[in-house]
N, C-alpha and C positions, 0 to 999 in steps of 0.2 A: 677215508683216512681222517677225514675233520670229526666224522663221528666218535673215532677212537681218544681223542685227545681231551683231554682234561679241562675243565671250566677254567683255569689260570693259564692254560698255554693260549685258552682258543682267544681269551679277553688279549693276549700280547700281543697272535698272529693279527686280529683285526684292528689293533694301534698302529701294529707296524705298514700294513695295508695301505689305513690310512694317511699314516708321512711319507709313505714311496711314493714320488711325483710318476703318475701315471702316463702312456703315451698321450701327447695332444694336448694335456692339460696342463699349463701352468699354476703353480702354487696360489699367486695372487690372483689368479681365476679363480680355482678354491677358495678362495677367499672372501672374494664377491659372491659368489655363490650360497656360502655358508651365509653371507650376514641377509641377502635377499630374503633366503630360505625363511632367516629367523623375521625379518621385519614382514613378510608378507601375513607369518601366523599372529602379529598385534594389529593388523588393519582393523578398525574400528568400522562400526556401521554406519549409512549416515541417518541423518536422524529424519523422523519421519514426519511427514508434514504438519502443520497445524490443523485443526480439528474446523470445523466451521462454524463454533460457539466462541473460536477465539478473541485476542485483541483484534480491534481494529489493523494495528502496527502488522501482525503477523501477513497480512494478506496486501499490502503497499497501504493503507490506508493511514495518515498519521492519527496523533492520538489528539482528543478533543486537546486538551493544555497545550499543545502546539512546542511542546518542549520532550526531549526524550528524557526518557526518565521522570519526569515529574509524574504525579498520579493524587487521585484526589479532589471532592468536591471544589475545593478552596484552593486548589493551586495554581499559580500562574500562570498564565498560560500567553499565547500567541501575543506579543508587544507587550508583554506585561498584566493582558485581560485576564482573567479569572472567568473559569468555565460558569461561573453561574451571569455573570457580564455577557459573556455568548450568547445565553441561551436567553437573555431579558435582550437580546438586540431583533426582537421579530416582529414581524404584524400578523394581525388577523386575516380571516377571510375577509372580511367586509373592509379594511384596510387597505389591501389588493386590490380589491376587486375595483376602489374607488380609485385607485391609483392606476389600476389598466386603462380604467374608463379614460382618464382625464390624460393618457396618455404620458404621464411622469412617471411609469417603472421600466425599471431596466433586467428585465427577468431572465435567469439563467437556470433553465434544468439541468438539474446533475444529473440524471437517473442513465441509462444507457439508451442508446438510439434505438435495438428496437421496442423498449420498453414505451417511447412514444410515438413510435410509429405503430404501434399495435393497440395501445389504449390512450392514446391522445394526449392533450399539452394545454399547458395555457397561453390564452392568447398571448402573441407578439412574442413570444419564449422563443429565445434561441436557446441551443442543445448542445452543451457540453458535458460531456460522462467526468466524474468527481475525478477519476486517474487522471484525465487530459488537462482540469484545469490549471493548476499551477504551470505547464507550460503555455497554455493558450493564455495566460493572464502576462505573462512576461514576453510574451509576441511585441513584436515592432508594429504601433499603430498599423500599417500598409499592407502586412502581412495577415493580421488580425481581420482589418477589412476585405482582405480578398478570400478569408477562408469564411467567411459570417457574414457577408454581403452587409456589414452594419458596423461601424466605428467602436472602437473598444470603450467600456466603460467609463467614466471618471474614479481617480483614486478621493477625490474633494467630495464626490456628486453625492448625495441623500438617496438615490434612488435605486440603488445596485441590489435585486434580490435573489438569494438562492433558493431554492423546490426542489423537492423531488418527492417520493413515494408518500411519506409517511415522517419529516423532519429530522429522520438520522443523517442521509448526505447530506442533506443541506445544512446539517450544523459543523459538520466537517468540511465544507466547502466553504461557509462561513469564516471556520478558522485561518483558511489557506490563504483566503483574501486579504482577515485584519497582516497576516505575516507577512503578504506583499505591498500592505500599505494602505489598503481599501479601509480605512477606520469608522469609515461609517455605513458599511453594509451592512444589510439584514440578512433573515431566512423566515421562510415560511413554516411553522412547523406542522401545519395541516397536511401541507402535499397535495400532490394531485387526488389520493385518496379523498381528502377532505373537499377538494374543490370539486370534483366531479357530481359527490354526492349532493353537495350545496346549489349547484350551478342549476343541475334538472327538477327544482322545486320551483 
């Protein structure tokens, strides 16, 4: 029969269809339905991850300027320092190395644990990975000592320095510090790269 009928009749039969409340179904269930129907076909994608050449920021790591949004050799950064401030607050190897000797540094590996378990450390280096620092730095003295069998650094002290591979974390480690207070800690920018090679001459 529906074959027989004419393109104007068949468009009426399925409006009217469609307004005759059907058994079991309420209107305002059609309702909900229809507008599901419609919001389910604009769900967006979600976005896909950042690449591994990205910012810092993209992966938890903040940005050297220590300010979001800022960007730039010359811009402000962590208390007010400017990233080129940062990166002139370091020592040498032979700087370290004279400061392990005499026992005046207070070294802090950023790299991740099994990175020095597997390729070693510098002497007297306690091991915090750069993600855990800013809360291990804000630890309550007592707690601090009982996870680091060793007293927390001074925020005053001249001696507080950060390492790791090759001076990228440890200038980002650097930063985390001056923003908790540490105003006059360093970084190594050698790393343990640089210390290893130096060390077995």
């Amino acid at each position: 029969m529906l074959c027989r009928m004419s393109p104007r009749l068949l468009i009426r039969a399925a409006a009217a269809a469609a307004a005759a409340p059907s058994p079991g179904v309420r209107s305002g269930h059609r309702l909900l339905l229809t507008n599901s129907l419609t919001n389910s076909s604009s769900h967006r994608k979600a976005p896909p991850l950042p690449p591994l050449c990205s910012p810092p920021g993209c992966w938890g790591l903040r940005a050297v300027s220590g300010t979001a949004g800022s960007g730039g050799s010359g811009g402000s950064g962590a208390s007010g320092v400017s990233r080129g401030e940062l990166e002139e607050r370091s020592v040498t190897f032979v700087q370290l190395r004279e400061l392990i000797r005499a026992g005046g540094a207070y070294v802090v590996d950023v790299r991740e644990a099994w990175e020095v378990h597997e390729y070693g450390g510098l002497p007297g280096a306690i091991n915090i990975p750069l993600l855990q620092l800013e809360e291990c730095l804000r630890l309550p003295a007592t707690e601090f000592e009982r996870r680091f069998q060793r007293a927390p650094p001074s925020r005053c002290g001249d001696s507080l320095v950060f390492s790791c591979l090759a001076g990228v974390r440890s200038l980002h480690a650097l930063t985390t510090a001056t923003r908790l207070g540490y105003s006059r800690a360093v970084h190594y920018p050698g790393g343990w790269e640089e210390w290893s090679k130096k060390e077995k001459k």
